[in-house]
Every structure is written in structure tokens, then in C-alpha cells.
N, C-alpha and C positions, 0 to 999 in steps of 0.2 A: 698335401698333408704336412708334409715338414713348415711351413710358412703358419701354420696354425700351431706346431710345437713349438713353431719360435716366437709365437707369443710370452709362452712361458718364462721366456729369459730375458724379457724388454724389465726395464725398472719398477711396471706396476707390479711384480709379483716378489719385490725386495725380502728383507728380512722386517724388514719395519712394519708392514704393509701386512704381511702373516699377522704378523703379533696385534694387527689392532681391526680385525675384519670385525666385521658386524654377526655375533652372536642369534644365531639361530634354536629359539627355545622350544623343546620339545614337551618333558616328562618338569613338573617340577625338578627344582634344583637348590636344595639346603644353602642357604650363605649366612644362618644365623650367624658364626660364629665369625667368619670371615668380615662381617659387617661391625663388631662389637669393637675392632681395632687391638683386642688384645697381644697380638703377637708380635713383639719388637723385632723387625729385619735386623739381619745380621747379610751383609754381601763379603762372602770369603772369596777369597784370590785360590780356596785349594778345598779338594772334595773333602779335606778331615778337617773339622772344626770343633776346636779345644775350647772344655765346657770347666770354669773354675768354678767349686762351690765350697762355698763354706760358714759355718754355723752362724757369727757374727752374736753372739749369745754372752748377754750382758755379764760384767764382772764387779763385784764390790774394791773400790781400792782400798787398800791399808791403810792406817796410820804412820805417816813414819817422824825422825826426828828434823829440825830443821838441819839442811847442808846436806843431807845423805840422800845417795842418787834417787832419781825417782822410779820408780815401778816401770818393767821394762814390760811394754805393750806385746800378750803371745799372737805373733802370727802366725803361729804353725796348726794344722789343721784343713789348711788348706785342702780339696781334693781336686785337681785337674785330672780333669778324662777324655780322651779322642773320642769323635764321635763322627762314624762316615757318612757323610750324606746318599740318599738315597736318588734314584735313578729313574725316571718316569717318563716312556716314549712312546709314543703314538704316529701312525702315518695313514696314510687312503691314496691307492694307486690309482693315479686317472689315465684310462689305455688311449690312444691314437685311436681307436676304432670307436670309442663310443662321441668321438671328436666328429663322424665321420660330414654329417649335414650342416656344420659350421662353418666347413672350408667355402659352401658357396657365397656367404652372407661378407657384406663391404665389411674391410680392416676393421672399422670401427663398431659394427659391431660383432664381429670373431671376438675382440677383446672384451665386451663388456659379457657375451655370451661366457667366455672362459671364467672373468672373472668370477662370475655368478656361480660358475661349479667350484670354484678352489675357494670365495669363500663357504661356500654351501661345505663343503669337508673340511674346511678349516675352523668353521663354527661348533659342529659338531664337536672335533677331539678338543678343542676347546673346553665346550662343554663336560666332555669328560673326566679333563683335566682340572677344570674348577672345583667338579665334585669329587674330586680326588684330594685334592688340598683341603676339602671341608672336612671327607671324612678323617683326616688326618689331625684335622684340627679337633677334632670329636675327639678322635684319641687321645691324643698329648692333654687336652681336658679331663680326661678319663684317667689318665695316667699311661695307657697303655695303648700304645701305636700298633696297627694293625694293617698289612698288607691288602690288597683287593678282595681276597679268599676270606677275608672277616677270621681265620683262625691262624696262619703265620705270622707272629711277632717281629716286630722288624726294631720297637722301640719299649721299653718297659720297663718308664720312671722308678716305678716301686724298687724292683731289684735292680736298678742299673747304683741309685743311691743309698740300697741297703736301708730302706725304708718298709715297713708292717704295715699294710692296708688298716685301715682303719675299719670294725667291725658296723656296719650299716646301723644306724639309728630308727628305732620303731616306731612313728609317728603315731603308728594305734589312731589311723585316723574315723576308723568300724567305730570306734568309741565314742560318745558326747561329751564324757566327762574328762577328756585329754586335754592337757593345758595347752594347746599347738603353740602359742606365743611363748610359755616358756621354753619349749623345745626348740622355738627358733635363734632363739635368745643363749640359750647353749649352745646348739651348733655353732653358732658365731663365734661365738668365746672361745670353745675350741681351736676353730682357724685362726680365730685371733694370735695364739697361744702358739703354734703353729707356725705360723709366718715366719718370726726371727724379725729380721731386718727389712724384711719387705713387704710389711701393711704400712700403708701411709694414712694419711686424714681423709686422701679424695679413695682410699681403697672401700669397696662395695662388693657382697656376696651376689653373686645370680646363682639360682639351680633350674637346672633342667628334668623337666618333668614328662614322665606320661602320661596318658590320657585317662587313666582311673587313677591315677593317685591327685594330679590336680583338678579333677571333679570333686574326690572327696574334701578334699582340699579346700577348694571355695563354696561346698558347701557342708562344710562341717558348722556345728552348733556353734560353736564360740564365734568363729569369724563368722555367720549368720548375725549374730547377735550383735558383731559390730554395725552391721548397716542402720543398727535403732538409732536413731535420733544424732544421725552421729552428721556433720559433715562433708564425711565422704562418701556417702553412700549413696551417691552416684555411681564413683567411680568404684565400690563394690557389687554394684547390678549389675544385672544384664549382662555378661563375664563370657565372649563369645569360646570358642576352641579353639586353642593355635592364639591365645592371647597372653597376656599375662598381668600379674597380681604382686602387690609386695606387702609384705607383713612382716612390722618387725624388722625394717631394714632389708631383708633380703628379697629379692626378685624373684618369684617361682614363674618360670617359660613354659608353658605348654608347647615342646618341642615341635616341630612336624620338622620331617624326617623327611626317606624319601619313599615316593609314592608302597613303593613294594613292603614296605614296612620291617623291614629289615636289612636293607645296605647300608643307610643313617638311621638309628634308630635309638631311642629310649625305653626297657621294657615298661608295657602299661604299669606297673604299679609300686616303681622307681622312682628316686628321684636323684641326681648327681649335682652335687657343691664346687663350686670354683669361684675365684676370685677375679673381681674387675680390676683392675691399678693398681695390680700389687707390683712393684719394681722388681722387673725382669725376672717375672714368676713362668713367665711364655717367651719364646722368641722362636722365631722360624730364622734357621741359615739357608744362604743359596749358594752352591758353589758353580763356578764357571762351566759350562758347557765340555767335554770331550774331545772336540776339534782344533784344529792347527790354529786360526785366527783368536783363539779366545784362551788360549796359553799366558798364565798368569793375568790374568784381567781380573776383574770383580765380577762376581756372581749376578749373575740376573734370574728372574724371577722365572720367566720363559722364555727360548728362541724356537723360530720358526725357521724352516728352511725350502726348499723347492729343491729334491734330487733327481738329474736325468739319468735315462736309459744311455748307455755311452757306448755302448755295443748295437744296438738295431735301433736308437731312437724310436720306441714303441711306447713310450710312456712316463710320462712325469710323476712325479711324487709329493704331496707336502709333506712335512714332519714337522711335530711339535717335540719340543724336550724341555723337562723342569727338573732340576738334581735340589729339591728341598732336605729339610731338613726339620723338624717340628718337635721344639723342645719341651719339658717340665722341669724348672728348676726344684718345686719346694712340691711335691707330690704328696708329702704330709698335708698341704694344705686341703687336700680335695678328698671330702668327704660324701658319703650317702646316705642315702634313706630310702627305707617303704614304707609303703603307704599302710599295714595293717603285719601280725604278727600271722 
């Protein structure tokens, strides 16, 4: 049996080799958000990472006389804030005993048999850990980062910048006579207004929706009425679930979440604003790993590791660890809506 535990310690089962096993999918697994590219890395050399914000909020110059100094630029207002990064770890003990019908089978394949069970659990917390980053990235969207348990706050843009939620927008979509277009056309103005410094030209609204609000949604009368004669009324039909529609600039996502309809989730008759390209409106930090090798180095995204039993050699270990971090700079900007009063 030991000749089958030292397997574990040949190079196929490195740090490199964890990190990049082949993902075994189970249960759906949300990566909207993860996909859209919004979140600028940050790789910290230290788990507290220092968040500057500040207003950038235009000023009229003076007139002054010729020769007389010029107008002294305020940069005060500044607000730097520490901000610790968070700590995320997972493992799956694999015993010496359930090892036990592997010891008869040739070297070559004990290894590919092993290897098949430590990725088989290395896919898995993987998976966990992706949807862990997602729902986190939900949050920081949302304004408000949320722990595993969906109710311990761990991040919460609004008050972290002394920022007022902004009171949810009625779309009154039960209505036919609601101008949805102009509604959308304000929201936007809104966030416009809102940004500061950081809407650009390639900047774009997406919201995220749920399943009765973007029903009503695409088929409310007015957007009904655009598919007449119009165009695009292709690309107004036929409008499956889990698709999505833009009106007005902005993207409405019919979110899908995850399967249980409340780990990732959008209430059905919500809808939640955030902005695509807005400059450094999102950023994710990573800080360096815990351990002795990875003392002042740059942060990585995840490390894998393989830990022995050092006492009875009974059992090996993987573990995965990710110290993220998942920011909001401009939480003004992210507004909402329902779907009906």
C-alpha cells in the first residue's frame, strides 16, 4: 500500500496539475457574470488591499487676470480604505483503504487509476469554488457581498462608501399604457449621472432579470408593437428563457441562476442595473496564499496542493484555496426595478 501512496508524491500530482484538472460537471453552474469580463484583476503581494476613491466631479474655472497664478487643482477628497480579502478553502480526504484493489493493477495503471480519483475531487471543489466566485460576483453586482449562508455580509458597497440605495423603479409593466422606453431611457440617464469619471463611450447597461419580470417584459404592448413592420422583428420573436433582449440600449438577461432557485438567484419580478465598461467600477483582488513558499509573491487566483498523513501515512489530501476579493467602486451606479407596483 505505501508504493500506491507514493504515487501521490511522483510530479503528476504537482501544484500546476491541481489547478488545471479537468472539470467534472454536475448540477448546472452560473458563469454569466464570470464570462462578461467585468472584473479588473488586481494580484496583491498582501491579504489587505487598499481601495482609493474619489469623486472626480467636474469644476467650472474662474476667470482670472493675465500673470496671476493659475487655479490650484483640489485633490483632496480622496477616500482610501483597507479592505481584507477573503479566505476560501476546500479539501476531500482520500483514505489508503478505499486505495485498497489498486495495489494489484501494473505502475501504470495505479497512476492513471489514482489520477482519476484526485481529479474526480479536484473537479468537484473546483466546481464549488467557481460557483463561489460567481455568487460573489452577484454580489459585488448587487452591491452587497454575501457569505455562503446568503445572510452574513462579508462586503457592503452601499455602506462601506456611505452611499443610499437607490429606491427601486416601477416599470408598471401589468400596465399597456407604460412608456417602458422612456423608463429605460431614464434609468440610464440616471447611471449616467452617477458614474462620475467612469462611464466611457464603449460603456453599456446590462440588467439582470427574473423570470416574470422579463416575460412581462417582452411582451408588453409597446415592445409587442415594435416587432410591426419593423426590421427587427426577428430578433424580437420567438424570445426563448434564459435569453436575452435590448431595448433602449440596455440588455435585459433573463438570469438563470442556480438549479435550486435560490443560491444564485434573481427574485422573479426584479430586475438589477449594472454597468459593462465602466473604468474600474468592478475589480476582483487576489492575495497570496497563507503558506511559507508564497510569502510576498503576487496573488494568484487559486492554489492547489496535495497534503500527507505524516503520522500513519493513511491518507492523502487535495486542497484548493482562493483569498479573492470582489469589489464595487461606484455602487451609486447599480440600480433596480420591478416589474409591477
Amino acid at each position: 500500500m505505501s508504493t500506491v501512496m507514493n504515487i501521490f508524491d511522483q510530479n503528476a500530482f504537482g501544484v500546476v496539475e491541481l489547478n488545471d484538472q479537468v472539470v467534472r460537471k454536475v448540477d448546472y453552474k452560473p458563469q454569466l457574470l464570470g464570462s462578461l469580463g467585468l472584473f479588473k484583476p488586481i494580484y496583491s503581494r498582501s491579504r489587505i488591499i487598499l481601495i482609493a476613491k474619489k469623486e472626480n466631479t467636474l469644476q467650472l474655472i474662474p476667470t482670472s487676470a493675465t500673470g496671476a497664478p493659475p487655479e490650484e487643482l483640489d485633490v483632496t477628497g480622496m477616500d482610501l480604505r483597507p479592505f481584507r480579502t477573503t479566505r476560501l478553502a476546500k479539501g476531500s480526504t482520500i483514505y489508503a483503504e478505499t486505495l485498497q484493489g489498486v495495489a494489484a493493477l501494473p505502475m501504470d495503471e495505479q497512476v492513471r487509476d489514482i489520477q482519476s480519483e484526485v481529479a474526480d475531487r479536484i473537479g468537484q471543489i473546483t466546481d464549488d469554488l467557481e460557483l463561489t466566485w460567481e455568487h460573489m460576483r452577484l454580489g459585488a453586482v448587487l452591491g452587497v457581498v454575501y457569505d455562503a449562508d446568503g445572510t452574513t455580509v462579508i462586503n457592503n458597497w452601499f455602506t462601506e462608501w456611505g452611499i443610499t440605495q437607490a429606491a427601486e423603479v416601477d416599470f408598471a409593466l401589468a400596465t399597456d399604457t407604460t412608456d417602458v422606453r422612456k423608463k429605460c431611457r431614464d434609468l440610464k440617464r440616471a447611471m449616467q449621472k452617477a458614474a462620475k469619471g467612469v462611464w466611457t463611450p464603449s460603456t453599456r447597461v446590462c440588467a439582470l432579470t427574473g423570470d416574470a419580470f422579463f416575460d412581462d417584459l417582452v411582451n408588453h404592448k409597446q415592445i409587442k408593437e415594435t416587432k410591426l413592420g419593423n426590421e427587427r422583428a426577428p430578433a424580437l420573436e420567438n424570445i426563448e428563457g434564459y435569453s436575452s433582449i435590448e431595448i433602449e440600449g440596455i440588455t435585459f438577461i433573463n438570469y438563470r441562476g442556480t438549479d435550486d432557485g435560490s443560491t444564485l438567484s434573481i427574485p422573479t419580478d426584479k430586475a438589477r442595473f449594472f454597468p459593462i465598461g465602466a473604468n474600474g467600477a468592478f475589480q476582483v483582488g487576489y492575495a497570496p496564499a497563507e503558506f511559507f513558499p508564497y510569502v510576498n509573491q503576487r496573488g494568484q487566483e487559486k492554489y492547489g496542493m496535495i497534503i500527507a498523513d505524516k503520522d500513519r501515512d493513511a491518507w492523502r489530501r487535495p486542497e484548493i484555496y482562493s483569498y479573492p476579493l470582489f469589489i464595487c467602486t461606484r455602487p451609486e451606479m447599480l440600480l433596480r426595478a420591478k416589474r409591477a407596483a
